[in-house]
Structures are given as structure tokens and as C-alpha cells.
N, C-alpha and C positions, 0 to 999 in steps of 0.2 A: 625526439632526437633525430629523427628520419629525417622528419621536414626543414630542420636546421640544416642540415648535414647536404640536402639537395637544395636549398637557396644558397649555400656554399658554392656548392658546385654550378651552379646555372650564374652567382654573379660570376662568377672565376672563367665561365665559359663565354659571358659576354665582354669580359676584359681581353680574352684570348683572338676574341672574331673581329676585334678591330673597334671597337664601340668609345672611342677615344673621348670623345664627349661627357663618359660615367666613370672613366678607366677610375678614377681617383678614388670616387666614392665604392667602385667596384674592388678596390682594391684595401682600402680601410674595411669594407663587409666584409673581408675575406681574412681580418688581421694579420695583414701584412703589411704595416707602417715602414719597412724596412724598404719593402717591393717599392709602394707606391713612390719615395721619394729617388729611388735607385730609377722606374719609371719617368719620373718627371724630369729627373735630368737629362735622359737619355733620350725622349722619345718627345719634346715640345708638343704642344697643340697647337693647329694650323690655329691660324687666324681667320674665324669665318666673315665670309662677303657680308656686306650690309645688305640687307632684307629690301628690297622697295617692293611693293604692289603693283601688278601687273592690269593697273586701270588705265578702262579709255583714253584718251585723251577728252576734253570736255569738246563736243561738238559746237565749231563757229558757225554753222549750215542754220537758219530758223526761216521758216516759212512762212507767209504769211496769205491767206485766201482773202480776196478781194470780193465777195458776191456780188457789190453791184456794178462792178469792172468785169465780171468775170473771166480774173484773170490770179493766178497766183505768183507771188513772187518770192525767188529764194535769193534771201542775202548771206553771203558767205564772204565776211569781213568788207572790205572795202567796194565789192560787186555785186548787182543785183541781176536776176536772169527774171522775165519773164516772161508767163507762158499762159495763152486761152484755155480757156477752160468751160465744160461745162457742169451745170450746178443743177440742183432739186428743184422739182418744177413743184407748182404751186399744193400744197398737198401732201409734198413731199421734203419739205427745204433742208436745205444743209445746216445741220446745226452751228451756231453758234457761239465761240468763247476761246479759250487756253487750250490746247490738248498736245499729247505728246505721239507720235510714230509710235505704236504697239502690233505693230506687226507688219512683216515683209515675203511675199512671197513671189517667186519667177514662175512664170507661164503655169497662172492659177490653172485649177477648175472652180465651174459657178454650179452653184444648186438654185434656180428658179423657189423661191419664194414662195409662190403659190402654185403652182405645179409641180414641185418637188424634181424636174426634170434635172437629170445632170448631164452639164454640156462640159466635155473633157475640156485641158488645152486644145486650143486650136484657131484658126482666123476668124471662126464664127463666136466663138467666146465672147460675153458681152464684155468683160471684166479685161480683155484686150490680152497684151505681152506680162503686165506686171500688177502687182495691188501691194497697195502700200494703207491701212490700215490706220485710223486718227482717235475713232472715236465707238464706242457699243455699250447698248445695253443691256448685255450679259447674254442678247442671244440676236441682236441684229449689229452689224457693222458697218459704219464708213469710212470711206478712205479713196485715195486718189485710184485709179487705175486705169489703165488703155482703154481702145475702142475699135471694134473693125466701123462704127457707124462714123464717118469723120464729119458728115454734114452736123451734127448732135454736136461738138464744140463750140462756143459761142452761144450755148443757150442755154431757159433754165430746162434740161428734158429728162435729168438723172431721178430716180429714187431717193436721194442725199446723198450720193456720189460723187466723186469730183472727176468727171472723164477728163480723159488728156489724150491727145497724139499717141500713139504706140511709142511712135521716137523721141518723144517729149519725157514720155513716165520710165521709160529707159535708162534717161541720160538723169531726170530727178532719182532714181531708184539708185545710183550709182555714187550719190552723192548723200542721201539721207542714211539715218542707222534707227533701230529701235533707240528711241528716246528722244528722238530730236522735236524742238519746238514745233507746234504747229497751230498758226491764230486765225482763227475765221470773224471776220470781221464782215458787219451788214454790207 
């Protein structure tokens, strides 16, 4: 009888606090048919907004890597921009196929590979101003990023990296998102 007696009481208090949405059925658990229709007249229910989903927009931005151009190019609808670049030298090549932007970071730091050194942010950074991330497997990564070395553009001299400009991987960084196409073509 207890536990009756406080579902009573707690629907009766969530019709009281404004809970408009239950009032109805808070008010039938509470038998009071007399209330709820004396309520309905008097007190309407807003009309709630339509719900839409607060998704991206689908990104127009796809890229495309050119290895034996070395050069990549981003089409973003009716315009293509592109930009030198350098690619995996022999040993090391830039994979290729389909892959998508899985990760984006400003004025990285790098951990040396085999020295495990870590070179904070900075102008000596091999990984440049930005890294923009394509492609790993599950514990090595590629992906475009800066360069203080600018002679290194135009060749194959990366580890499977895609060096660019400092000013270049700025202005691509600004315009890609996690998810955006990305095709490396031979």
C-alpha cells in the first residue's frame, strides 16, 4: 500500500513540475479523469518543433594523389587546386587505393620511428605546421603533412608520406574534415 500510495504521489508531483508531455497519463495514474480533462482544456500542449539531425553536411572536397605526377589534387565541385608534393621513396611507397581523412591534427609532434626521439611542435618538426592522416595499420600512419625540408617536394623521399608546403597543407587542412575522400592513384 506504501508503494501505491508514493507512485501516487511522485506521478502527481511530476504533473505538478511541469512535465506536460505525461500530464495526461500522470493524471489518469492519479485517478483523476475529472483533473485531466479540466487540464486539457485549460492548459493545451505546445506543439513540439520537428526533430532534424544535426549531421554534416556531405563533404564536395575529394582528393585525389597523383604518384606519378607527384602532385595531389582537390576537387571541390566545379574547381580543382593543385599542389607538388612529395611521395615514398623506393622502399617505402605511398600506398595505394580508396581511403578516407581519419585524422587531423595542428602543429603536430613526431616520435622518430626508430629512435623513438620526440621532436615537440616546432620549425624542425619533420611532420611541418599540420598532419592530416589517410591511411594505418593499426600502429604505423600516413597522411599528407608540412615540411621544414622544401627541397624534399617534388620527389619520391617520404617514408609513405605525402609532404606538402607548410602553406599548402594549411590551406588543404582548412578545407578537408575526418572523412573526406582520399584516392592514391600509381
Amino acid at each position: 500500500m506504501k508503494l501505491y500510495r508514493l507512485l501516487q504521489v511522485s506521478t502527481a508531483v511530476a504533473c505538478l513540475c511541469g512535465w506536460g508531455i505525461i500530464a495526461a497519463p500522470c493524471l489518469a495514474a492519479t485517478g483523476g479523469a475529472a483533473a485531466e480533462s479540466a487540464v486539457r482544456s485549460r492548459l493545451p500542449l505546445p506543439e513540439l518543433p520537428q526533430i532534424h539531425p544535426l549531421l554534416p553536411e556531405p563533404s564536395s572536397i575529394r582528393l585525389v594523389l597523383k604518384l606519378q605526377e607527384k602532385r595531389l589534387h582537390v576537387y571541390s565541385g566545379n574547381q580543382v587546386t593543385s599542389y607538388p608534393v612529395a611521395i615514398g621513396k623506393a622502399g617505402w611507397e605511398t600506398p595505394v587505393g580508396q581511403f578516407q581523412v581519419i585524422e587531423m591534427v595542428r602543429e603536430p609532434g613526431w616520435t622518430n620511428p626508430f629512435t623513438q626521439e620526440i621532436v615537440p611542435p616546432s620549425a624542425e618538426n619533420p611532420l611541418g605546421d599540420r598532419w592530416i592522416a589517410f591511411w594505418t595499420d593499426g600502429t604505423n600512419y600516413v597522411g599528407f603533412h608540412g615540411t621544414p625540408d622544401r627541397s624534399s617536394v617534388g620527389q619520391a623521399a617520404s617514408h609513405g608520406c605525402v609532404r606538402m608546403f607548410n602553406e599548402d597543407v594549411k590551406a588543404l587542412y582548412e578545407l578537408v574534415r575526418v572523412g573526406t575522400s582520399v584516392t592514391v592513384e600509381p
